[in-house]
PDB file with SEQRES, HELIX, SHEET and CRYST1 records, atoms N, CA, C and O in Angstrom:
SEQRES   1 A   72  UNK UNK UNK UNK UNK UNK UNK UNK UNK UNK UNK UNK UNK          
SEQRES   2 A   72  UNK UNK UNK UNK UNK UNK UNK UNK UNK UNK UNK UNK UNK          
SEQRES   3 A   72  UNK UNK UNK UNK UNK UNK UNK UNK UNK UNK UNK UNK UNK          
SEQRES   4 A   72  UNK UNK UNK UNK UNK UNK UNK UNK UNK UNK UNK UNK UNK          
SEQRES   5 A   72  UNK UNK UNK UNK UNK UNK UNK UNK UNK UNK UNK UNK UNK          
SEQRES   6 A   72  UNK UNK UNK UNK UNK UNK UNK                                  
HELIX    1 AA1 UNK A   21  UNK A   33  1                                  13    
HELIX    2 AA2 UNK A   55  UNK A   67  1                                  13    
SHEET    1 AA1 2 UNK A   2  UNK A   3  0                                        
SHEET    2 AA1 2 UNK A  70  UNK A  71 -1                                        
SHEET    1 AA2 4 UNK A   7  UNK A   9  0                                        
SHEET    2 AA2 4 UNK A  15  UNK A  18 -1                                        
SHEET    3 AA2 4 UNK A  49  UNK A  51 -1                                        
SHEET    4 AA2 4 UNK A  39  UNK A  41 -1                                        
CRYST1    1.000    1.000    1.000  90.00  90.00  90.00 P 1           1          
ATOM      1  N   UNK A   1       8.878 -31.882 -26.979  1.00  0.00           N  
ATOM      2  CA  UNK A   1       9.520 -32.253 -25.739  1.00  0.00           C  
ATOM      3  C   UNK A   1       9.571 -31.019 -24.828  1.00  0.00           C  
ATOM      4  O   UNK A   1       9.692 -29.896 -25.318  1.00  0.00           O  
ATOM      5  N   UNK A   2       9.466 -31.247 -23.319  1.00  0.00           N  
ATOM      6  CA  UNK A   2       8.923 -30.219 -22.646  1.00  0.00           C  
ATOM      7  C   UNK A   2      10.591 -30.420 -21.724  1.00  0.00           C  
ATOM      8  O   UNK A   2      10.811 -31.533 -21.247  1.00  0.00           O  
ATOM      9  N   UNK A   3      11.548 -29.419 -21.561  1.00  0.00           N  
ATOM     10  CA  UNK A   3      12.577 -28.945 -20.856  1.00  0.00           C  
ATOM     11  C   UNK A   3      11.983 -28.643 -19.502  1.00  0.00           C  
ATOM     12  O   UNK A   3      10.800 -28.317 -19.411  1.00  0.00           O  
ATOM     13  N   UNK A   4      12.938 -28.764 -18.222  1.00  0.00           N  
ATOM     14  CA  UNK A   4      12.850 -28.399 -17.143  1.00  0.00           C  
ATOM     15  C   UNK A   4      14.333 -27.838 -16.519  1.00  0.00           C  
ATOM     16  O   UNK A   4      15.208 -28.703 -16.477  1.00  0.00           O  
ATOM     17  N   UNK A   5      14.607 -26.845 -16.161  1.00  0.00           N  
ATOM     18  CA  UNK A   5      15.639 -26.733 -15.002  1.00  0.00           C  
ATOM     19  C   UNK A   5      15.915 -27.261 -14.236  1.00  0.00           C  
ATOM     20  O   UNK A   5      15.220 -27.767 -13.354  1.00  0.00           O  
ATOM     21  N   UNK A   6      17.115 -27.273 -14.401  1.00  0.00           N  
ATOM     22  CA  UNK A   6      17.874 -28.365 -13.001  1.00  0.00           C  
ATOM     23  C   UNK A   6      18.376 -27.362 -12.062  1.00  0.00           C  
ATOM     24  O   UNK A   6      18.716 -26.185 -12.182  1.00  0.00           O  
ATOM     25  N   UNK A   7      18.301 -28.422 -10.817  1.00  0.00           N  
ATOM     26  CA  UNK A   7      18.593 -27.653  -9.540  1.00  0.00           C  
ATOM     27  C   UNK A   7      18.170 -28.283  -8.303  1.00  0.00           C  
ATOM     28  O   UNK A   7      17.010 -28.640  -8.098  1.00  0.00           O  
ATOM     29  N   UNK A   8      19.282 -28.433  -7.353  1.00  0.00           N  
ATOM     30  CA  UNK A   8      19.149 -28.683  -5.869  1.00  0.00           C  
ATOM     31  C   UNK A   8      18.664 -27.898  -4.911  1.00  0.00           C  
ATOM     32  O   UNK A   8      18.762 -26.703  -5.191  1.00  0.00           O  
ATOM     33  N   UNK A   9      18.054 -28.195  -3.622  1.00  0.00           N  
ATOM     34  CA  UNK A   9      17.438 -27.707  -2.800  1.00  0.00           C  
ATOM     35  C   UNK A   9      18.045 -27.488  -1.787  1.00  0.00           C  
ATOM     36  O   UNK A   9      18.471 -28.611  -1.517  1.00  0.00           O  
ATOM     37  N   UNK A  10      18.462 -26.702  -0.874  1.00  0.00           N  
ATOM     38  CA  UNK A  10      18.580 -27.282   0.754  1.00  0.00           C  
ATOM     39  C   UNK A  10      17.857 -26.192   1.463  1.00  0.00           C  
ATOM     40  O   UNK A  10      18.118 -25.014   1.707  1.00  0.00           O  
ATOM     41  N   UNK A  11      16.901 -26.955   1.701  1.00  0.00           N  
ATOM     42  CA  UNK A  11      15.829 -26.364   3.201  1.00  0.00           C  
ATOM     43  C   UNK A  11      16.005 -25.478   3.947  1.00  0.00           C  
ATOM     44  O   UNK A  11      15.489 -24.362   4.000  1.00  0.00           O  
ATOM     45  N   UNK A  12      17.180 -26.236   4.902  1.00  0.00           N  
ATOM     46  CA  UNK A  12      17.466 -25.501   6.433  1.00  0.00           C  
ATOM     47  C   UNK A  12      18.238 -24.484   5.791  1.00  0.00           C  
ATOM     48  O   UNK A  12      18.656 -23.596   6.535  1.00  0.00           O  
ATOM     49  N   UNK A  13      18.468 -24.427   4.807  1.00  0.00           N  
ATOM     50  CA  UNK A  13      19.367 -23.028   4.657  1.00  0.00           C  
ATOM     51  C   UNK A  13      18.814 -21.918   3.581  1.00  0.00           C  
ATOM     52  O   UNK A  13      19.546 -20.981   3.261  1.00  0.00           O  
ATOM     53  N   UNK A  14      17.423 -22.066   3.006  1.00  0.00           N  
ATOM     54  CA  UNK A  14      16.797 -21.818   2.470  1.00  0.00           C  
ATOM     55  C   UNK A  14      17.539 -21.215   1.139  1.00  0.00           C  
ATOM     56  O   UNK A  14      17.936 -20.050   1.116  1.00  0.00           O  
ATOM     57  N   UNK A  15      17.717 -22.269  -0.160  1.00  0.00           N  
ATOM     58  CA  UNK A  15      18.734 -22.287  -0.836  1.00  0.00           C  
ATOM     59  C   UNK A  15      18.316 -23.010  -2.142  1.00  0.00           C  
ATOM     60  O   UNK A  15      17.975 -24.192  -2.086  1.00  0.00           O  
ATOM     61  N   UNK A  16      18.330 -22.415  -3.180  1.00  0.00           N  
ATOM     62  CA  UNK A  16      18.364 -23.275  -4.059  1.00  0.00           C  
ATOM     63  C   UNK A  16      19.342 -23.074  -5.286  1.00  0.00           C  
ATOM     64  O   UNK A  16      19.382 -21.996  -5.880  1.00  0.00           O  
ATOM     65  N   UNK A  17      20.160 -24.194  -5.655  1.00  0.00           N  
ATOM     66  CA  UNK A  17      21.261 -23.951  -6.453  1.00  0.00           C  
ATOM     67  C   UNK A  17      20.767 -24.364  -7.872  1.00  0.00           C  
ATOM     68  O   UNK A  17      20.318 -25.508  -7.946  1.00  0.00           O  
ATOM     69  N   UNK A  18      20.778 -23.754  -8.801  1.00  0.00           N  
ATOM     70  CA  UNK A  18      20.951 -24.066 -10.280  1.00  0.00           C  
ATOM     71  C   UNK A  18      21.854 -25.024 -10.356  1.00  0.00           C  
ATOM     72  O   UNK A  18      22.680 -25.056  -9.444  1.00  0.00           O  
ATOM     73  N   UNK A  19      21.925 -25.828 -11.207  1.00  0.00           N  
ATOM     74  CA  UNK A  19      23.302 -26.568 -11.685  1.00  0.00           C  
ATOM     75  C   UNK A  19      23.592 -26.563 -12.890  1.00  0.00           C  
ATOM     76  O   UNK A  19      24.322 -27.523 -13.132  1.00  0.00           O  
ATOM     77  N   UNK A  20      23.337 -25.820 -13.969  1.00  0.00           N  
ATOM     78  CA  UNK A  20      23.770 -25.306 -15.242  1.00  0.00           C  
ATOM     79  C   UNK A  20      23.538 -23.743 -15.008  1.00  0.00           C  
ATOM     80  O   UNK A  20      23.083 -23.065 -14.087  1.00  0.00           O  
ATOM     81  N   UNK A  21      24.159 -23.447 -16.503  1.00  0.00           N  
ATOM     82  CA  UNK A  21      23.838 -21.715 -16.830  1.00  0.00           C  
ATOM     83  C   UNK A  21      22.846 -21.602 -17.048  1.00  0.00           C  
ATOM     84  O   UNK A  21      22.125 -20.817 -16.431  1.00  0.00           O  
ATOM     85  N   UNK A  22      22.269 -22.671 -18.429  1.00  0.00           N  
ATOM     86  CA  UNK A  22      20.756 -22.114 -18.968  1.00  0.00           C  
ATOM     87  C   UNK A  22      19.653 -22.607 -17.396  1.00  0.00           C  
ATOM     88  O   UNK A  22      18.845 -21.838 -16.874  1.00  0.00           O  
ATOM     89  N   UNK A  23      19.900 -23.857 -16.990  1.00  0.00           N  
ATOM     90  CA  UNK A  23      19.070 -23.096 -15.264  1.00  0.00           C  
ATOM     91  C   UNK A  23      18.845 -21.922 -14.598  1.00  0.00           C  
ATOM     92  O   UNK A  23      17.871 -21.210 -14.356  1.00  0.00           O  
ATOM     93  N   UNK A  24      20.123 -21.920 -14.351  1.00  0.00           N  
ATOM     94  CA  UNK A  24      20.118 -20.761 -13.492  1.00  0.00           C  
ATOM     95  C   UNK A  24      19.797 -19.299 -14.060  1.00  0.00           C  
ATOM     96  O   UNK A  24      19.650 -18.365 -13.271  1.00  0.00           O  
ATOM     97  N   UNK A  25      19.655 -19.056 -15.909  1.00  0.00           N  
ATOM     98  CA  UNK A  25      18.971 -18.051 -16.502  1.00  0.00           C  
ATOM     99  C   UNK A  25      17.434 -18.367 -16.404  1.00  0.00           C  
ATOM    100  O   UNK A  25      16.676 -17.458 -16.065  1.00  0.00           O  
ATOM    101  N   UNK A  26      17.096 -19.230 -16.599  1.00  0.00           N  
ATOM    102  CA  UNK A  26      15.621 -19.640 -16.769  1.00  0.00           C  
ATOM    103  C   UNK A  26      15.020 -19.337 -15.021  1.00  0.00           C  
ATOM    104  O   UNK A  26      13.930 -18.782 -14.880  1.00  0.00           O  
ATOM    105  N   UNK A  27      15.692 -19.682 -14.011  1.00  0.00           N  
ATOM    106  CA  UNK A  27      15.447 -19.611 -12.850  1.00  0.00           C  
ATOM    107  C   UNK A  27      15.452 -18.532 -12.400  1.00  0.00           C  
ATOM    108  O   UNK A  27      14.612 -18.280 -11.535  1.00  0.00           O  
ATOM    109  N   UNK A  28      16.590 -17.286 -12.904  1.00  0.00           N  
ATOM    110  CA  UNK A  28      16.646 -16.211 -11.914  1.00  0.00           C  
ATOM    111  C   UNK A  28      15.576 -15.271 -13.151  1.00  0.00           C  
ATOM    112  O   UNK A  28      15.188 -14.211 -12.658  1.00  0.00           O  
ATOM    113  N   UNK A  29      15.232 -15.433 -14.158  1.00  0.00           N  
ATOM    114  CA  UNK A  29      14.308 -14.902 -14.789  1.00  0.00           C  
ATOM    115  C   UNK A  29      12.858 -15.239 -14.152  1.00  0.00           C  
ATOM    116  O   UNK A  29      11.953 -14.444 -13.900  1.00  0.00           O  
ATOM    117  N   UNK A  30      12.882 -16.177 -14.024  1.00  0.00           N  
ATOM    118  CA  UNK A  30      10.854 -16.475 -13.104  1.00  0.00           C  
ATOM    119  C   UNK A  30      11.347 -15.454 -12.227  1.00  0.00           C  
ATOM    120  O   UNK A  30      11.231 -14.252 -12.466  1.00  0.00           O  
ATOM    121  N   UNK A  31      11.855 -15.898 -11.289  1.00  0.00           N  
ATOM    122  CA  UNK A  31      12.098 -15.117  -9.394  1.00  0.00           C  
ATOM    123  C   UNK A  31      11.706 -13.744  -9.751  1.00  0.00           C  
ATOM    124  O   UNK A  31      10.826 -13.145  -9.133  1.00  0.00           O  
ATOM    125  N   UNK A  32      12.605 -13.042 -11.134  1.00  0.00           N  
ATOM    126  CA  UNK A  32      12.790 -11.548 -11.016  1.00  0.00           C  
ATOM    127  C   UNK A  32      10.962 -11.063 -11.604  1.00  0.00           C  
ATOM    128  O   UNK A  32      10.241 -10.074 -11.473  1.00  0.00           O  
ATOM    129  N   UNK A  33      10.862 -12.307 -12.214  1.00  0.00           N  
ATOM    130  CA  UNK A  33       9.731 -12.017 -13.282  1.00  0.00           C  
ATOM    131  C   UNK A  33       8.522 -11.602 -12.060  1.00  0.00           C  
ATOM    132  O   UNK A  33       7.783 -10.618 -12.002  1.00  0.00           O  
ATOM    133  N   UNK A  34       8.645 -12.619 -11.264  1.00  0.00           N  
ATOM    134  CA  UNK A  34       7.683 -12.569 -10.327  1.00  0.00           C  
ATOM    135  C   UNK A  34       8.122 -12.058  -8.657  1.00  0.00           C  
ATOM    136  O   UNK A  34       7.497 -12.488  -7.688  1.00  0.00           O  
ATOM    137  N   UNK A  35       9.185 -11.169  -8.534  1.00  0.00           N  
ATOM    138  CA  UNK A  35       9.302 -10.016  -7.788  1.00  0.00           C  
ATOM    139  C   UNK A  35       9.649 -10.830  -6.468  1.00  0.00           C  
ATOM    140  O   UNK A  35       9.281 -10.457  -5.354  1.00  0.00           O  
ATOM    141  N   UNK A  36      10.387 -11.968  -6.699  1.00  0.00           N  
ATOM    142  CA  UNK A  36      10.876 -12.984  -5.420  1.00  0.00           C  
ATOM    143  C   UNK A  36      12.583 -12.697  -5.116  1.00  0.00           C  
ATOM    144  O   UNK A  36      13.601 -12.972  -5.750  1.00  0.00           O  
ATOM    145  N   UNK A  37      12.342 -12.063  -3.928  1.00  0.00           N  
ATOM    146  CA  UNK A  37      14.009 -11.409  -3.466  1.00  0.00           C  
ATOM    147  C   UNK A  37      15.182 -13.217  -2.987  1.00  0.00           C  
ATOM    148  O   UNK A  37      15.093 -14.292  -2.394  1.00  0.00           O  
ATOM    149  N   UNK A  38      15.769 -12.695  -3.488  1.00  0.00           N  
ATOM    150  CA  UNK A  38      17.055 -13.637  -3.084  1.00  0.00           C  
ATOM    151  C   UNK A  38      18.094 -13.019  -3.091  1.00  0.00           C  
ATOM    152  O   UNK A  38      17.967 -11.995  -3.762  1.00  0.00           O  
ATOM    153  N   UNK A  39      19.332 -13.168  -2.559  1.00  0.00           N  
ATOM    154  CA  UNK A  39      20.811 -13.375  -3.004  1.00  0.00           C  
ATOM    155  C   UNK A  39      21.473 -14.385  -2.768  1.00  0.00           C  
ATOM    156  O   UNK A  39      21.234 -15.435  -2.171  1.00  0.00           O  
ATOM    157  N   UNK A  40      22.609 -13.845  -3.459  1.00  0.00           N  
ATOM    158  CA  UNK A  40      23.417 -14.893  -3.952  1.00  0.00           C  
ATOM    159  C   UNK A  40      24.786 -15.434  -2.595  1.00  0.00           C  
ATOM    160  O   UNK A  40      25.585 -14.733  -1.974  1.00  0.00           O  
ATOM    161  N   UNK A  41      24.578 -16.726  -2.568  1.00  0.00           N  
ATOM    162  CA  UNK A  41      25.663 -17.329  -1.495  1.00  0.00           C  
ATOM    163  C   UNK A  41      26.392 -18.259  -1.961  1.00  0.00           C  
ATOM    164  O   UNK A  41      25.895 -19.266  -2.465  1.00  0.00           O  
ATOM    165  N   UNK A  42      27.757 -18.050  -1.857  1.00  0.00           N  
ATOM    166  CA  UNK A  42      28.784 -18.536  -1.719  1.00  0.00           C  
ATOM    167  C   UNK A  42      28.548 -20.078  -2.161  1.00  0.00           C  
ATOM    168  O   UNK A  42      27.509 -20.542  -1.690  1.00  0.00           O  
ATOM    169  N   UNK A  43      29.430 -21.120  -3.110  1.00  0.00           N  
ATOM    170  CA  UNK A  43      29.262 -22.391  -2.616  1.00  0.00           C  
ATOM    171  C   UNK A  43      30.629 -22.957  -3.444  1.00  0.00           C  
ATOM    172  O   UNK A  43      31.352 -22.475  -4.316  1.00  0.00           O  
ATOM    173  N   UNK A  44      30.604 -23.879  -2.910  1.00  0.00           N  
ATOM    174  CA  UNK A  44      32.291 -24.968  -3.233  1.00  0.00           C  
ATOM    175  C   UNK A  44      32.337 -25.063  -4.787  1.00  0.00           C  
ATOM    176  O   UNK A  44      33.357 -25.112  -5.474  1.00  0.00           O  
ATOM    177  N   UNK A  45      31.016 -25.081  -5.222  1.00  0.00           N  
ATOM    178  CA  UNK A  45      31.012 -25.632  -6.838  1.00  0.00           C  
ATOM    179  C   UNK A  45      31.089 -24.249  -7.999  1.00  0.00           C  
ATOM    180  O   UNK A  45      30.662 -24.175  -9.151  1.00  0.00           O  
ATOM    181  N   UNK A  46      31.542 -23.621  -7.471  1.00  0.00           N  
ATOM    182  CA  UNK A  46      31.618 -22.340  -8.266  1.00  0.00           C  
ATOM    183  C   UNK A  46      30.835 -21.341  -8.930  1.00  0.00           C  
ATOM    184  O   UNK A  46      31.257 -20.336  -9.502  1.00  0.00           O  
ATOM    185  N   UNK A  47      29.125 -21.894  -8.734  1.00  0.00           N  
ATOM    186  CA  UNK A  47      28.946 -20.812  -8.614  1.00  0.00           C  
ATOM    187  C   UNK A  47      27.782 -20.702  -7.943  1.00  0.00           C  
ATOM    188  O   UNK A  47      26.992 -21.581  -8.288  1.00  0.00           O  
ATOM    189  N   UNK A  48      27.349 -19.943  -7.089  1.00  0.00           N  
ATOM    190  CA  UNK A  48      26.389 -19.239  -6.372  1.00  0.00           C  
ATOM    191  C   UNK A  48      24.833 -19.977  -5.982  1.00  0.00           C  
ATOM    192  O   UNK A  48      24.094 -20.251  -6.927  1.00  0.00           O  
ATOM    193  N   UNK A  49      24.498 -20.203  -4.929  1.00  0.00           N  
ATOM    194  CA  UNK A  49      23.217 -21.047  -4.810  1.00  0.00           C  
ATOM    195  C   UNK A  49      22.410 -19.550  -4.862  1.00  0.00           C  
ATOM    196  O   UNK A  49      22.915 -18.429  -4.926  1.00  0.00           O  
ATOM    197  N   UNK A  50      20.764 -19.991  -4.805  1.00  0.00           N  
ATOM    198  CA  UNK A  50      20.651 -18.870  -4.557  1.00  0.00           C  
ATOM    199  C   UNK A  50      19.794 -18.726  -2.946  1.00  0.00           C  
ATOM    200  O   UNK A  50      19.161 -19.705  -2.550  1.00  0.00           O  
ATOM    201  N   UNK A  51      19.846 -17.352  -2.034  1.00  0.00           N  
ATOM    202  CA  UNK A  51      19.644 -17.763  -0.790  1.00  0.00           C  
ATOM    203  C   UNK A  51      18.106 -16.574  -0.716  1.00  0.00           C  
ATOM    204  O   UNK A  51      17.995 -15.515  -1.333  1.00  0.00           O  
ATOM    205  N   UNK A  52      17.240 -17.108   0.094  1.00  0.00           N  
ATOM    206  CA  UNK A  52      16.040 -16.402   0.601  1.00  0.00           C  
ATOM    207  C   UNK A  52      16.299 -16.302   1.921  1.00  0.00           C  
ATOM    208  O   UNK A  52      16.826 -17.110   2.686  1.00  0.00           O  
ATOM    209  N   UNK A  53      15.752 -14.923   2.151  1.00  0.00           N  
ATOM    210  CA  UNK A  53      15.466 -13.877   3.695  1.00  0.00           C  
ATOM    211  C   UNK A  53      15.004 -14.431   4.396  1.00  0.00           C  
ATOM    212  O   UNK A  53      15.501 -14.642   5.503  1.00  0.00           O  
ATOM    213  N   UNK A  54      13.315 -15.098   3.825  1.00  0.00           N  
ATOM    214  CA  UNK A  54      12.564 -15.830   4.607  1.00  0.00           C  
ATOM    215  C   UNK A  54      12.158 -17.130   4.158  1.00  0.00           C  
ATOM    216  O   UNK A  54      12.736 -17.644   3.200  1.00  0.00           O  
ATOM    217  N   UNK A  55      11.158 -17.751   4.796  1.00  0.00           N  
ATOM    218  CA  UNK A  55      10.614 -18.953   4.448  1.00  0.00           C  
ATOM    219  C   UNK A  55       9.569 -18.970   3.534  1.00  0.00           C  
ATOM    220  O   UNK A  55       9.257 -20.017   2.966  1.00  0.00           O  
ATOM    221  N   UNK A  56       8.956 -17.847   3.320  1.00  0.00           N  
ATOM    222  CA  UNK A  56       7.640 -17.473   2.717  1.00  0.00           C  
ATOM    223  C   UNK A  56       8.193 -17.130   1.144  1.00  0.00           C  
ATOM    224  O   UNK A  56       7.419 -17.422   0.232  1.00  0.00           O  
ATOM    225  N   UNK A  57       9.277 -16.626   0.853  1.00  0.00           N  
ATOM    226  CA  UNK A  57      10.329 -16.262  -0.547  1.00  0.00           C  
ATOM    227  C   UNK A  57      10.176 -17.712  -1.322  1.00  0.00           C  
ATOM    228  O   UNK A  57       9.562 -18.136  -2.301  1.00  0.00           O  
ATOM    229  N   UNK A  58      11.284 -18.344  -0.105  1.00  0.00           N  
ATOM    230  CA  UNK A  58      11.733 -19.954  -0.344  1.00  0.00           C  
ATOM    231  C   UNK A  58      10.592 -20.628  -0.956  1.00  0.00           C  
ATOM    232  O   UNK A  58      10.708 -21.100  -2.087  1.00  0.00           O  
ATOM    233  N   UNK A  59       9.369 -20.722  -0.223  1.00  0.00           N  
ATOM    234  CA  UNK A  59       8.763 -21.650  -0.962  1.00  0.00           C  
ATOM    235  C   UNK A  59       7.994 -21.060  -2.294  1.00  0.00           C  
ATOM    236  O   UNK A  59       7.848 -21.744  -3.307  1.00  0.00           O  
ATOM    237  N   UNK A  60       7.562 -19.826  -2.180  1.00  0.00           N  
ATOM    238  CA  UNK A  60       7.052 -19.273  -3.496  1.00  0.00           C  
ATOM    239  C   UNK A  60       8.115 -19.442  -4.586  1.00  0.00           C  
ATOM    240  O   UNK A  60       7.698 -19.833  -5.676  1.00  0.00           O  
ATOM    241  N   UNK A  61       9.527 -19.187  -4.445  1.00  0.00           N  
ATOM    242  CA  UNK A  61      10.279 -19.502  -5.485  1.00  0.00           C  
ATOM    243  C   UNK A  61      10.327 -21.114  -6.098  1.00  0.00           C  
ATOM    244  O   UNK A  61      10.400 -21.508  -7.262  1.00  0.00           O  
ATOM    245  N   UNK A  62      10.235 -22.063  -4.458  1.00  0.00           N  
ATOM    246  CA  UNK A  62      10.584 -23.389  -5.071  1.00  0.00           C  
ATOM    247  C   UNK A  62       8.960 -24.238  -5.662  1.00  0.00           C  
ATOM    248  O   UNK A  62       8.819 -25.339  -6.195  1.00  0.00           O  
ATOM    249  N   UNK A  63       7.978 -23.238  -5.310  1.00  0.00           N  
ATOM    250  CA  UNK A  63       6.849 -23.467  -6.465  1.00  0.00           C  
ATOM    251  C   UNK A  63       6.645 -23.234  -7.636  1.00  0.00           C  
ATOM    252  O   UNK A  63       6.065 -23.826  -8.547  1.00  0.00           O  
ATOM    253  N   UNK A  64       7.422 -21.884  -7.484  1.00  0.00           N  
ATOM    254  CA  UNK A  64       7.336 -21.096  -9.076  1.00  0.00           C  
ATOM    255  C   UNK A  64       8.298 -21.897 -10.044  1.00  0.00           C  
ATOM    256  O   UNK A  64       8.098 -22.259 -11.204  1.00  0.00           O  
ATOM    257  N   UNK A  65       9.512 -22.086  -9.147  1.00  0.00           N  
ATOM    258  CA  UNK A  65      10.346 -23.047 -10.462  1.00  0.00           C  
ATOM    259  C   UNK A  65      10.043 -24.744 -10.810  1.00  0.00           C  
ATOM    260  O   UNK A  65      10.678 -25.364 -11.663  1.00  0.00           O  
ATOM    261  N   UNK A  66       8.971 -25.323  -9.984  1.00  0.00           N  
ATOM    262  CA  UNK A  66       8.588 -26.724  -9.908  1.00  0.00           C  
ATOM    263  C   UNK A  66       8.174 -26.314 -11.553  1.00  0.00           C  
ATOM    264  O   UNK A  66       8.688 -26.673 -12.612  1.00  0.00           O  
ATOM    265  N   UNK A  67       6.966 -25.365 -11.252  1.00  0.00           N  
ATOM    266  CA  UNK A  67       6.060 -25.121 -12.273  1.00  0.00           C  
ATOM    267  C   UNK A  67       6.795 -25.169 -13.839  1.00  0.00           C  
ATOM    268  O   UNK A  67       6.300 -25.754 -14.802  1.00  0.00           O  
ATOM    269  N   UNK A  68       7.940 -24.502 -13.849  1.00  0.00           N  
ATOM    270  CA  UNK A  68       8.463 -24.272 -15.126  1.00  0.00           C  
ATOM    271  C   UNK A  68       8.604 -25.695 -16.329  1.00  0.00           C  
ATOM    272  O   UNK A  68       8.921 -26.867 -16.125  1.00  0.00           O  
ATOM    273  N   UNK A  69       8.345 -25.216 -17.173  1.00  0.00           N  
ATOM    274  CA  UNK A  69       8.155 -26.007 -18.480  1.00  0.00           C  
ATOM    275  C   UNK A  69       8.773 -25.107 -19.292  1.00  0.00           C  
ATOM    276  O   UNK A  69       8.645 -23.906 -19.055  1.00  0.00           O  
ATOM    277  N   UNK A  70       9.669 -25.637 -20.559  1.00  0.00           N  
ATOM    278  CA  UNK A  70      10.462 -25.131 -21.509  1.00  0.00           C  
ATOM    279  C   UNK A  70      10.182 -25.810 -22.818  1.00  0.00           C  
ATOM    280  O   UNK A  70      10.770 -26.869 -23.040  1.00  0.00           O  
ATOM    281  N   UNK A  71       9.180 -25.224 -23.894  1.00  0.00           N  
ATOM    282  CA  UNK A  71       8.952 -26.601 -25.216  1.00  0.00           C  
ATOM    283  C   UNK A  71      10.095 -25.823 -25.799  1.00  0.00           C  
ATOM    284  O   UNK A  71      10.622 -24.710 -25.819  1.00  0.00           O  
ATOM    285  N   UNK A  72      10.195 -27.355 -26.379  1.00  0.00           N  
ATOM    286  CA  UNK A  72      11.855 -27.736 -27.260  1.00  0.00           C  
ATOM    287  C   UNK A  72      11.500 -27.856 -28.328  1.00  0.00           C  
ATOM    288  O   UNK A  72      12.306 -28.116 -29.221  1.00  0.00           O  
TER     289      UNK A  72                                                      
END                                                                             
């Protein structure tokens, strides 16, 4: 069985939130793996979406994490 990370998007604010821990480890491990700048912003649900500079970050990250596969 092949695992995927969970996680929401929002566009206009160039943002993507994990919604677990092991996500958001599996997620900020690609980004760092592959030298994609973000920080971290603020959000209601406690903890941290993550935010890109530009548009060109944003989508290389939200390709790089489509891509991810985890065998179980």
């Amino acid at each position: 069985m092949k695992l995927k990370p969970q996680y929401t998007v929002t566009p206009l604010l160039m943002e993507i939130w994990p919604i677990d821990k092991w996500s958001r480890k599996i997620i900020c491990d690609c980004l760092e793996k592959n030298n994609v700048r973000f920080e971290y912003s603020s959000t209601t649900m406690g903890e941290p979406a993550l935010r890109f500079s530009n548009n060109k970050d944003y989508e290389l990250a939200y390709q790089l994490i489509k891509e991810i596969e985890i065998e179980n």
